[in-house]
C-alpha angles and dihedrals in degrees: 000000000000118000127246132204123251106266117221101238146034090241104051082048085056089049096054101044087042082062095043090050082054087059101046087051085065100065095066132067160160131350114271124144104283118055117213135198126221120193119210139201122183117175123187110175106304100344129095146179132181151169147199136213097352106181124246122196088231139015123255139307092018113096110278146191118210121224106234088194089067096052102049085044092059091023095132101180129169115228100359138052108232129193131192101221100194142038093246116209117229137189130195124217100188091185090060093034097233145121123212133202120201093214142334130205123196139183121199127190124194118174093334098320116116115194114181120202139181133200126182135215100009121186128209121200107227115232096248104282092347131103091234124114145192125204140189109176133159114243118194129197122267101174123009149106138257098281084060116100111238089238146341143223115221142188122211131183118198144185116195112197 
């Protein structure tokens, strides 16, 4: 995964790995007969957060949903306290290597400060035939005060299995 630079407050940290939640949102979708996991990793400076076995209604690359509720159940972040706030709906096109969400909506809180922020049409690059895939999106703020960045860039690193 890609390194990112320190970033110079808490906030801005919350921001980014709001957005990256928003991305690894993106790698999960709707109900079919085989559920699926996905496991996630988004690192902004020194600050991480990270899941395993999140549940998708589906495998890849069948279209998916992923369960929010799986995620924020297993969400282990280092700092902050972050939520998905939505099931984001994701496609696969194997020929382009890519995965695609539809949106992803994040909120962030840093010492008592929650920033939410919401990105669309996100698209993953597949790691060559694996199920594994990398991310860096632009997330920008939907609620949040002054103390909020106006947006993020994230970088998100995903296994769908």
């Amino acid at each position: 995964m890609p390194r990112l630079t320190p970033l110079k407050t808490p906030l801005k940290a919350t921001g980014v790995l709001v957005g990256a939640l928003t991305v690894a949102a993106l790698t999960a979708g709707p109900a079919s007969a085989a559920q699926g996991k996905v496991d996630g990793t988004i690192a902004a400076g020194d600050r991480s957060c990270s899941w395993t076995d999140g549940v998708t209604s589906d495998t890849a690359p069948n279209p998916l949903t992923v369960d929010r509720s799986s995620i924020n159940g297993k969400l282990s972040c280092s700092g902050l306290s972050a939520t998905l706030n939505n099931d984001p709906a994701v496609t696969f096109d194997d020929a382009a290597g890519t995965a695609k969400a539809d949106v992803l909506d994040v909120s962030v809180t840093v010492i008592g400060v929650t920033c939410r922020y919401k990105a669309e049409a996100l698209t993953a690059q597949r790691d060559g035939d694996t199920r594994n895939y990398s991310a860096t999106a632009e997330a920008s703020l939907a609620e949040g005060g002054a103390l909020c960045p106006a947006s993020q860039t994230v970088t998100a690193t995903l296994k769908f299995h």
